[in-house]
N, C-alpha and C positions, 0 to 999 in steps of 0.2 A: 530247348526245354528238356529237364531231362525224365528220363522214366522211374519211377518208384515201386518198388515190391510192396507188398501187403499183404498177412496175413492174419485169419483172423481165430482168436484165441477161442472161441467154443469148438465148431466146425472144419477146424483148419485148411477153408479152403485159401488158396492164393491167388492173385491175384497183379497184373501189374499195371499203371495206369500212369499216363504222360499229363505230370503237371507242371506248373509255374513254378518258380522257386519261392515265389511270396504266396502262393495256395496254402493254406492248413491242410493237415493229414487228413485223409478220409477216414471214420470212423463204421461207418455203416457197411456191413456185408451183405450182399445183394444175393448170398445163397442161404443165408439161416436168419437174413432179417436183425441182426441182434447188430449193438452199437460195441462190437469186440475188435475191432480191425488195428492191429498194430503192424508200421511200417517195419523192416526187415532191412536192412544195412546189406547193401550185395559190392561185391568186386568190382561193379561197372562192366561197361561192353569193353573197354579196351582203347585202341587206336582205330581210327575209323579217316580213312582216305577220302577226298570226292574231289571230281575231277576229269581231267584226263591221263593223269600220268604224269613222271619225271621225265626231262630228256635232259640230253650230255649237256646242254648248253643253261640248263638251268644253273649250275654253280661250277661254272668253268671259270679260270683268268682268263680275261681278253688280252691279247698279245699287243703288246706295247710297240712303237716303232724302233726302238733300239734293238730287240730282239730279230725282227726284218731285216734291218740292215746287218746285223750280223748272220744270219744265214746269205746274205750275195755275195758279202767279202769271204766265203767260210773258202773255199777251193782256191783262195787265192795263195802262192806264198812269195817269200821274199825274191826268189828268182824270176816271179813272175813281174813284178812292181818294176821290177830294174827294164823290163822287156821294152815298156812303155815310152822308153829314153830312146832317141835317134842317137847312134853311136857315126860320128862321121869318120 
């Protein structure tokens, strides 16, 4: 729900008060008693987190298995593949 500013045009006290989005505007000021209370258009609060946090793994790639097997072949080279071979 979100919160509404309010001001009220005799007294100009302000005020801010957490409604519904289907509430009607409050009209009545609760410090000069008079039906002057006109809503006030604000910036908002902003970005608001809740939670416990980000961590690395939240939008990380998962390593696929081709990537794996290329890290075990990675030290390998061509001289070493020929080794494998029984020379008689």
């Amino acid at each position: 729900m979100p919160t509404y500013q309010y001001q009220c045009t005799k007294c100009g006290h302000t005020l801010e008060e957490l409604q519904s989005i289907s509430e009607p505007p409050l009209i009545h000021c609760p410090n000069c008693q008079t039906d002057s209370l006109v809503r006030i258009i604000g910036g908002g609060t902003g970005l608001i987190f809740k939670g416990s946090g980000f961590y690395l793994t939240d939008y990380k790639k998962s390593s696929s298995k081709g990537s794996e097997g290329g890290k075990k072949d990675k030290g390998k080279t061509s001289s070493d593949a020929g080794s494998d071979v029984k020379k008689e």
